[in-house]
C-alpha positions, 0 to 999 in steps of 0.5 A: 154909037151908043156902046161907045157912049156907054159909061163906065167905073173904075176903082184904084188904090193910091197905095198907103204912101202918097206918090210912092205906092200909085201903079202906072195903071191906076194913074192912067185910069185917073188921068183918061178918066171924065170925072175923078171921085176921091174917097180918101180922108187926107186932104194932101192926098186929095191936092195931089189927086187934083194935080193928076185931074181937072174934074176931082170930087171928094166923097168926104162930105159924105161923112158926118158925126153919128151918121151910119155908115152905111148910109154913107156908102150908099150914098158914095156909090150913088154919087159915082153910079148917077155919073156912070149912067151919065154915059161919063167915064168915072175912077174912083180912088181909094187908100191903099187897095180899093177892095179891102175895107173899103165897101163902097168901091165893091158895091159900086162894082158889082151894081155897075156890071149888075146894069150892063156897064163895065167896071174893074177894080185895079189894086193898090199897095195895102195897109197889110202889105206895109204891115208885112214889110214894116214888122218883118211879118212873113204870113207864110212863115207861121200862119197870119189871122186876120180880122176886123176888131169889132166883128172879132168881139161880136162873133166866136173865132177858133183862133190859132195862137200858134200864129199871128192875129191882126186886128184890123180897125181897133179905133173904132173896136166895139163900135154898134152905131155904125157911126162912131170914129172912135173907141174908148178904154172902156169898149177897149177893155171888152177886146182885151177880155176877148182877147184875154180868152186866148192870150196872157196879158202879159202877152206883147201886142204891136199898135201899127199904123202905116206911114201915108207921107214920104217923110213919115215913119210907121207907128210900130208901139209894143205893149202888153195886151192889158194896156191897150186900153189906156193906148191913143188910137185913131181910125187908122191903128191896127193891133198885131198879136204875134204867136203865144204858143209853138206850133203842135206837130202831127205826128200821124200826118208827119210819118203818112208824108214820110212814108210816102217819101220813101216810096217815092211817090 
């Protein structure tokens, strides 16, 4: 009796678009669930998590202006954790895929099964796979190099111009404190010398941002890399850069490839 009164976690994503993206699965988890924790930013969505469940707890006030986030994770994961051990069945949602820029949801896993309890991740429809869809990106076409904006700035990456770059959370690019919401031009300005390492600036870059509402279009804005810090840009803007360069054939690898071919091996 007492495995069976065992608690345990599961997180799911709700998908970018409310209503349209959520998987049969992750909405039986919230519906068998003891307790539904909400760690998303939209107070629609929450309205409608709440339709799905009578015990839903938001994991907003959690946030607050110059507060590390990192403590805010903390302390998001020990919310969930203290039902968890509780004995309580518990569903986390998350915006688009529960394990992709979003910390709390992996910690919150990984120390759940690290103390005996099971726990899974269900995934959901991504910001990057409606970035795919509302750019007509194929990743397998040219190659797509993803990064987040500020660890970009901080670190040297051997960056291939030959394919796409995505920039992931540039509203809040060049951000130390761990507890801004924002950027400005001037932190703004720092990526686009980054950038300008690489690019022209002339180069045409894409502001994305993808629609959350049925009735909502995607942000799909088109500017060269040198306005961007004059660009408005919220929590949710991702840059896109596409290829500046053709792809460089290697000749030796393309006749090794074709020599084998002829011998039909």
């Amino acid at each position: 009796m007492a495995d069976v009164a065992r608690g345990s976690l599961a997180c799911v994503g709700v998908g970018m678009t409310l209503g349209s993206h959520l998987t049969p699965l992750a909405r039986s988890h919230i519906e068998s669930a003891d307790v539904v924790f909400v760690g998303v930013s939209d107070g629609l969505v929450e309205q409608w998590v709440q339709r799905l469940h009578g015990d839903v707890r938001s994991l907003q006030p959690f946030y607050a202006d110059d507060k590390p986030r990192q403590e805010t994770y903390r302390e998001m994961v020990e919310a969930m954790l203290a039902e968890v051990r509780a004995g309580r069945r518990v569903c986390g949602v998350f915006y688009g895929h529960p394990g992709v820029f979003a910390q709390a949801p992996h910690e919150a896993v990984a120390r759940a099964r690290d103390e005996g309890y099971v726990a899974r991740m269900e995934p959901g429809i991504s910001s990057e796979d409606c970035l795919y869809a509302d750019l007509g990106l194929d990743p397998g076409r040219l190659g797509c190099q993803h990064f987040e904006a500020t660890q970009f700035m901080l670190y040297r990456r051997t960056v291939d111009t030959s394919a796409w770059l995505v920039l992931w959370q540039i509203g809040i690019a060049g951000d130390l404190s761990g507890g801004r919401f924002d950027t400005d031009a001037t932190h703004l300005g720092v990526l686009v010398e980054v950038l300008g390492r690489h690019y022209p600036l002339e180069h045409e870059v894409i502001v994305y941002r993808g629609a959350t509402l049925p009735f909502q279009t995607p942000r799909i804005e088109r500017m060269p890399l040198s306005a961007l810090p004059g660009a408005s840009l919220g929590m949710s803007e991702t840059l896109a850069v596409p290829p500046c360069r053709p792809l460089d054939p290697d000749p030796a690898i393309r006749e090794r490839l074709a020599n084998l071919r002829a011998a039909g091996v």
